[in-house]
N, C-alpha and C positions, 0 to 999 in steps of 0.2 A: 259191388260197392266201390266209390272212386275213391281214389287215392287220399283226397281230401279228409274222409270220413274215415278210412281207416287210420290216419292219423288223430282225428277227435278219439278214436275208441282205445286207442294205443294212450294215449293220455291220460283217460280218464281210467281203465284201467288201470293204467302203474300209481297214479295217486292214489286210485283206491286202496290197492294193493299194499303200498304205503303208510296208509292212514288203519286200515284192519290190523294190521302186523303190529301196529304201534298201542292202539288205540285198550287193549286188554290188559297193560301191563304196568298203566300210567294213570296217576290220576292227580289235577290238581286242586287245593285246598276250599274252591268254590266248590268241587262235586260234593266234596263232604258238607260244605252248606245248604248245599242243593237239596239233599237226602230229609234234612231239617224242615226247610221250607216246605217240601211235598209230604211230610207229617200233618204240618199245621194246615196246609190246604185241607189236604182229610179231612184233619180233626175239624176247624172251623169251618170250612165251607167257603159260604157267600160272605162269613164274617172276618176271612181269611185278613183284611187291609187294618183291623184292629187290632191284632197281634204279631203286625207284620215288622214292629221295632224290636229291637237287642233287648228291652228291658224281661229280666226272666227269662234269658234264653237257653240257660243249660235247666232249666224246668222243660222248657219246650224241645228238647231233645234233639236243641242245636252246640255244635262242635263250636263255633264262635261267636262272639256279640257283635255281628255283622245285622244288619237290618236289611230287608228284601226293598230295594229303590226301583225296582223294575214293575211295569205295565203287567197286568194277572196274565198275559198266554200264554207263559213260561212256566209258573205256577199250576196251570192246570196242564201242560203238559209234566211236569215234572209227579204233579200227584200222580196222574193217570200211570205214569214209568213205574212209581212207587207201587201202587195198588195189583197190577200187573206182574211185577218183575219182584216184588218186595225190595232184598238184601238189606245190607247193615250199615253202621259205621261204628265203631268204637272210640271215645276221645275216654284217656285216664291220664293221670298224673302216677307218675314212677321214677324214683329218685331224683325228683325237682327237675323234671323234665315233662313237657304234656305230650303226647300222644292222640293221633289221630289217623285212626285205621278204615279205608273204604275197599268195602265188599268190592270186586272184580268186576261180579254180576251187574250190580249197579253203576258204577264207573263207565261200563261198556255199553250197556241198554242208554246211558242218558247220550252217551261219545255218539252213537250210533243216530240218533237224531240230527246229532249238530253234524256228520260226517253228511247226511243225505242231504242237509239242510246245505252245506258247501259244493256237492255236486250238482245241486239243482242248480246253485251262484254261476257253476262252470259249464251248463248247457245253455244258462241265461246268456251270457258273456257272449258263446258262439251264435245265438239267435239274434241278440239286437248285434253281433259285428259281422255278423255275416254280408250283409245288403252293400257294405260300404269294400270288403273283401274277404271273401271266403280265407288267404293264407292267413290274413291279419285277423281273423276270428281265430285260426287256429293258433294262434302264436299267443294271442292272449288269453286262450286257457290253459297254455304248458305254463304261461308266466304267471297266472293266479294258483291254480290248481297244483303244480307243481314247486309251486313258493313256502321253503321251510316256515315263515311264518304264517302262513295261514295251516297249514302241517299240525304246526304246534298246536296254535290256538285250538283247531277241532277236534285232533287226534291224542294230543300230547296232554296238555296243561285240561282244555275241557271247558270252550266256554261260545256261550250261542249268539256271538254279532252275525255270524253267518247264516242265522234265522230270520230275525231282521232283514237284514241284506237282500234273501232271496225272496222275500213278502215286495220290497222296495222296487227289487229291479224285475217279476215280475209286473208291476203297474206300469213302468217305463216300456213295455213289450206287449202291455195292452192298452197302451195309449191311444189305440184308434177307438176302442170301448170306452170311453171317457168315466161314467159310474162307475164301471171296475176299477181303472185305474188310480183314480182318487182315495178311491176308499180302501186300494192295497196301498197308499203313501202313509194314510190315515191307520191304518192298521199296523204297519212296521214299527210305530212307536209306542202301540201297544204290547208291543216284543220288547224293544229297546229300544229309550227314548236319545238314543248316541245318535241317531241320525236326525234332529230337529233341525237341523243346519238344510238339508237335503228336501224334509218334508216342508220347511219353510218355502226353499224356491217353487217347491211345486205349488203353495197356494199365491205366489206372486206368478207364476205361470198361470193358474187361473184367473186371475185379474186380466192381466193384459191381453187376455186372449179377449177379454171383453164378453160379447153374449153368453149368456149361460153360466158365467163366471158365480151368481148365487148358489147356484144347482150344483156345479163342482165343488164348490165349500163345505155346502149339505152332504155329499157324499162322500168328502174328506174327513169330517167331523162324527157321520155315521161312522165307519170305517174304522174310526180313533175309540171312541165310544162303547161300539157293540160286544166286545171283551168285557168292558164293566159291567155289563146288560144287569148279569146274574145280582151282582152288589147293589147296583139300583135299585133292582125292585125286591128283591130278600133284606138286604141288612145295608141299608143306604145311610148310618149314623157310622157305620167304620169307614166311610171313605174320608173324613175328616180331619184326620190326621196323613190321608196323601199326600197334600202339598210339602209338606215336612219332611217327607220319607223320600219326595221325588226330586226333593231340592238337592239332595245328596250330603258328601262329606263339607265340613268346614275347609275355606283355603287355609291348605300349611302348606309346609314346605313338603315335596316332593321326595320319600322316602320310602324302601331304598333305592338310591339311585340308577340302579342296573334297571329297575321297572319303571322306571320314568323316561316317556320318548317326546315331550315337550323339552327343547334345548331350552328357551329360556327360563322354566321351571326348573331343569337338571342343573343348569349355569349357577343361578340363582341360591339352590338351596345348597350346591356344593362350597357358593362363598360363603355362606352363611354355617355352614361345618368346620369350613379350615381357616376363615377369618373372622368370621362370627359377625360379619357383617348383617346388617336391620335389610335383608333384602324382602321381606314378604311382603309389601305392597305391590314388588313389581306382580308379583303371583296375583296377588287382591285385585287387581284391575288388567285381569286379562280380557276382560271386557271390549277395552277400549280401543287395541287392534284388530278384534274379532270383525265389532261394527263396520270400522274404515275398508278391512277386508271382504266383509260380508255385503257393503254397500255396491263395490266396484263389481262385485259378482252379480248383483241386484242391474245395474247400469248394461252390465254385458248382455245381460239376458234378455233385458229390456229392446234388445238393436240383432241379438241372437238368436232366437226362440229355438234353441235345441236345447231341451229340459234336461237330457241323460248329461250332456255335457257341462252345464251352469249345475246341477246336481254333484257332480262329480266336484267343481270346485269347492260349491256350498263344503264339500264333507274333507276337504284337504285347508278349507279354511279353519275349519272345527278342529281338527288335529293338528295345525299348524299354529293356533295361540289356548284353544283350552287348557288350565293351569295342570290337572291330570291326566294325561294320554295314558294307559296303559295298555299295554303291547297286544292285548285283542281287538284294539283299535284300527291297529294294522293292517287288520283282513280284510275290514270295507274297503280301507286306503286305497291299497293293492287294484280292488276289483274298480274304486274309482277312477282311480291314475289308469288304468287299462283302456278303459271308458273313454275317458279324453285323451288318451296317444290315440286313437282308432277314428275319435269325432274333429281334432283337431288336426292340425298340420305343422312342419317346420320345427321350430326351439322346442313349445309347448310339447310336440312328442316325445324330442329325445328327451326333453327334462323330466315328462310322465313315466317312460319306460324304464328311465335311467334310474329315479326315486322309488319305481315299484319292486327293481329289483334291489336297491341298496335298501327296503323295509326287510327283507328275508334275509341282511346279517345277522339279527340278532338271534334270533336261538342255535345257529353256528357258534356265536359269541358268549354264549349262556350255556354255564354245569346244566345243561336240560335232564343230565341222566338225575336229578336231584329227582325229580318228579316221577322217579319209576321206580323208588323205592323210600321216600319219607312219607308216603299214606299209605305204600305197601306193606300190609303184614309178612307176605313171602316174597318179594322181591324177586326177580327172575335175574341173576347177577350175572349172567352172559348179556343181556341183553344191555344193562346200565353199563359195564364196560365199554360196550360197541359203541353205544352211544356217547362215553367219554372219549374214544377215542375218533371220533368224527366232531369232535367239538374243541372248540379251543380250551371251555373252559373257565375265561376272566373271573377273576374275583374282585379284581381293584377297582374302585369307582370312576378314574379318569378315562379310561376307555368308552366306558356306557356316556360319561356326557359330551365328551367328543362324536359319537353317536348321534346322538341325540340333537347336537348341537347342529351337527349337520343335515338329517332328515327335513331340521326346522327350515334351517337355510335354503335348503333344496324346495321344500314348502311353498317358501317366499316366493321363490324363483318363478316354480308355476304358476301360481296364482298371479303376481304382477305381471308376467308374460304373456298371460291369456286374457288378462282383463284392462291393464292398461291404455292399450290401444284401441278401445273404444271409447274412449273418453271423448277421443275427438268424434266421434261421430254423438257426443251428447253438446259438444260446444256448438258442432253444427245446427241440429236440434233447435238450439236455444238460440243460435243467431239466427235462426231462420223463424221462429216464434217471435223475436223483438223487433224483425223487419218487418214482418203480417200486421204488428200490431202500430207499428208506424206509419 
């Protein structure tokens, strides 16, 4: 085996290694929703999208009045976990305090999905970077793979953008299959729809590509679709109130702030705590930098045709003004920003490399041991030490929006750095169109 490779195996092992060791003795407060939701998949079935809102949810043998906003292949992954694996959760009230206890079993069987779902993300990475260089493939899977924030998300806390993610960027690696690839873009947002920023460029990749551009839609839309299959044709009057469910939360302010990784949301809601200043429109119309953003991505693509790399933006655009980031947001981020240092060249890298690694201060930055013993019935207390004392800790909010504030900045940077400078090649475009027509 060459050198090269023993270095992939040495990585992928120690994150493993890392994420196993962790992954049993932690759980966060979605797993125990999780447990809920794979109930009612059971119980309802195909009518699963009916009963998929908060209302009656401690009937439904959910721990919080959280509503399921996610695409069904999480849901039938998480029954099937459930049906298989059983285990518990216990939520009680004891001396005005609530309580919420998740079985080990279960915590570890659902962790264990999203862990292989994250290693598939980090053979994906060394597959599409390899072509361009085998060291720079290896370097960006020590820097995904071995990034406490993606750590957390899969291992720690317990949550599946990195299922997503690996649906996504295998299609970008079967790009030369075109059907397939489409309809893995089309299917990622049937996992989780946090990547529409990404699945949007790929259907303006199939535009400009021109011939066959219907055909790629159609198997985008398959792709998107075929998850629902079951609801269609079983109980197709519950899908009804989907758009409802998939529109998500109302914009507020961004609380609490230590889990908020949009700065101008963290900015925003912080002045609006210590001066009580009327900031929430800036939140309400996070729209209207997405577009601006999202349009110069659109331009670049258009004079660029590297999908991985204008994807990569699309989803650093999405994280850089969406009014809620939360910090499992981070993971794609990571494996994007990886994506473009590897596709791009010059600023754009260091400023990729530089942002993917300052995503993985935070659970450095974050009491993470909170998470290995507030839904632990028996707590493993050597372990939560350790993990306090490899962590700073913060509790104070001006740290997290300093954070915050600066991923955003960082954000910016990318994005006008890599898209910018095709502008000029759209003036030319267009002088060159008004001279033709003169």
């Amino acid at each position: 085996m060459e050198r090269p490779r023993y270095l992939l195996l040495l990585i992928i092992l120690s994150g493993l290694f890392l994420r196993l060791a962790l992954a049993p003795y932690s759980a966060g407060s979605d797993l125990a929703q999780f447990y809920g939701f794979a109930g009612t998949m059971l119980e309802k079935k195909a009518c699963f999208y009916a009963y998929a809102d908060a209302v009656g949810f401690w009937n439904k043998g959910w721990p919080y009045p959280w509503p399921y906003v996610y695409g069904p292949v999480m849901a039938y992954v998480l029954a099937f976990i459930r049906y298989v694996v059983g285990g518990s959760v216990r939520a009680f009230w004891s001396g005005g305090d609530y309580y919420v206890y998740v079985d080990p079993a279960w915590a570890f069987s659902v962790k264990l999905v999203f862990i292989l779902a994250d290693t598939a993300v980090a053979f994906l990475l060394y597959l599409l970077l390899r072509e361009k260089s085998e060291k720079l493939a290896i370097l960006g899977v020590a820097l995904y793979y071995l990034n406490p924030i993606t750590i957390h998300v899969s291992a720690v806390y317990g949550m599946f953008d990195g299922l997503a993610l690996a649906f996504f960027l295998l299609g970008l690696y079967l790009s030369s299959r075109e059907r397939s690839s489409y309809a893995l873009y089309g299917f990622s947002l049937a996992v989780k729809h946090t990547l529409v920023f990404p699945a949007l460029l790929s259907l303006w990749d199939a535009v400009l590509r021109g011939r066959r551009a219907v055909r790629r839609i159609v198997f985008f839309l398959l792709g998107g679709l075929l998850p629902f299959l079951p609801m269609i044709l079983l109980c197709p009057s519950s899908l009804k109130g989907l758009p409802d469910l998939m529109r998500g939360l109302k914009v507020s302010y961004t609380v609490p702030l230590s889990y908020s990784m949009n700065g101008v949301s963290s900015l925003a809601t912080y002045l609006h705590m210590t001066w009580g200043s009327d900031t929430l429109p800036v939140l309400q119309h996070w729209y209207v930098p997405a577009l601006v953003l999202l349009s110069l991505v659109l331009i670049r693509h258009a004079f660029n045709r590297n999908l991985a790399a204008s994807a990569a933006l699309a989803y650093a655009v999405f994280t850089a003004t969406y009014w809620r980031v939360n910090p499992q947001y981070l993971a794609p981020l990571v494996a994007f920003l990886i994506i473009l240092a590897a596709l791009d060249e010059g600023t754009v890298t260091i400023l990729s490399l530089f942002t993917a690694v300052y995503a993985g201060i935070w659970p450095i930055m974050q009491p993470s041991a909170f998470w290995f013993h507030v839904h632990m019935e028996n707590p493993n207390w050597a372990l939560v030490h350790f993990v306090d004392a490899v962590t700073f800790r913060v509790f104070s909010d001006e740290p997290y929006v300093a954070y915050s504030v600066g991923l955003t900045l960082l954000l910016y940077a990318v994005i006008l750095t890599a898209t910018v400078p095709h502008l000029k090649n759209l003036k030319a475009w267009l002088s060159e169109r008004e001279w033709v027509r003169a």
